[in-house]
C-alpha positions in Angstrom: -6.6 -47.2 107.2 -4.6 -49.4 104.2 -2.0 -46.9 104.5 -1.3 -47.4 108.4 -1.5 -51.2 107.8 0.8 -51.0 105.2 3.0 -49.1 107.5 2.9 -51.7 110.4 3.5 -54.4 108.3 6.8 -52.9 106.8 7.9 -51.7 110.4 6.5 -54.5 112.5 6.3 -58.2 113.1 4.8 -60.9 115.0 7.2 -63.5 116.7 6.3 -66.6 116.8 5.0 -66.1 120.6 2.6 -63.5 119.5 5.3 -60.7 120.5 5.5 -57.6 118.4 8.7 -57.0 117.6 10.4 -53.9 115.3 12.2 -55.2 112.2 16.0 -54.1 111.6 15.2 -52.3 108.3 12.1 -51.5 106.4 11.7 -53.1 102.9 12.8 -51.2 99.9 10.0 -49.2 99.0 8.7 -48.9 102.5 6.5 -45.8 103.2 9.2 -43.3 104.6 6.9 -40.3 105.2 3.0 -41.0 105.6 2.0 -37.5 104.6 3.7 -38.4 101.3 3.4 -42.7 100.9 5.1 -41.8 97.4 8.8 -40.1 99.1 11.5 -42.6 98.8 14.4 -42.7 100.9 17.9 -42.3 98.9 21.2 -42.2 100.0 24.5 -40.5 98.9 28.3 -40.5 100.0 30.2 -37.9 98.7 32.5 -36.4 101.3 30.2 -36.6 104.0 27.6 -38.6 103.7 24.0 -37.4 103.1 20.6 -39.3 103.5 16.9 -37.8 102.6 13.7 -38.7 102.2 11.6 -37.4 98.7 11.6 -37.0 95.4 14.6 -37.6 92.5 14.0 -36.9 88.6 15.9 -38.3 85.9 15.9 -36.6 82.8 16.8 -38.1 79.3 17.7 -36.2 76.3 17.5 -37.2 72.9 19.9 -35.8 70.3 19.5 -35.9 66.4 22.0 -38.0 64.8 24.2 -36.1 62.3 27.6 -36.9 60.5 30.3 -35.3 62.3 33.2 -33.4 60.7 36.3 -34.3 61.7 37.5 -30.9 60.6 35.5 -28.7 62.8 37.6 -27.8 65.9 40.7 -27.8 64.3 42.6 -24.0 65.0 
């Protein structure tokens, strides 16, 4: 039941006359997929563009610091 309400309250809104009305556009971080509350939706324009709904991971990578030599790809 929280999960519907949340749902209606980031889709929906009562006017002032007590008329439920649809908002333009959800909040950001709006439920996108009730099956799955935690899906965002992400957007990207390459050469077409492309829209989904789900999961993205960013990975980090740590790299030992060393000294460099200058001389190494030299042919």
């Amino acid at each position: 039941m929280r999960l519907l309400q949340r749902v209606y309250e980031e889709n929906f809104e009562t006017g002032k006359a007590g008329v439920v009305e649809k908002l333009r556009a959800p909040p950001a971080g709006a439920v996108q997929n009730p099956h799955d509350p935690d899906a965002q939706w992400s957007y990207k324009s390459t050469m077409k563009d492309t829209d989904w709904v789900g999961h993205k991971v960013q990975a980090g990578e740590t790299v030992e610091a060393r000294a460099l030599n200058p001389f190494h790809n030299i042919v």
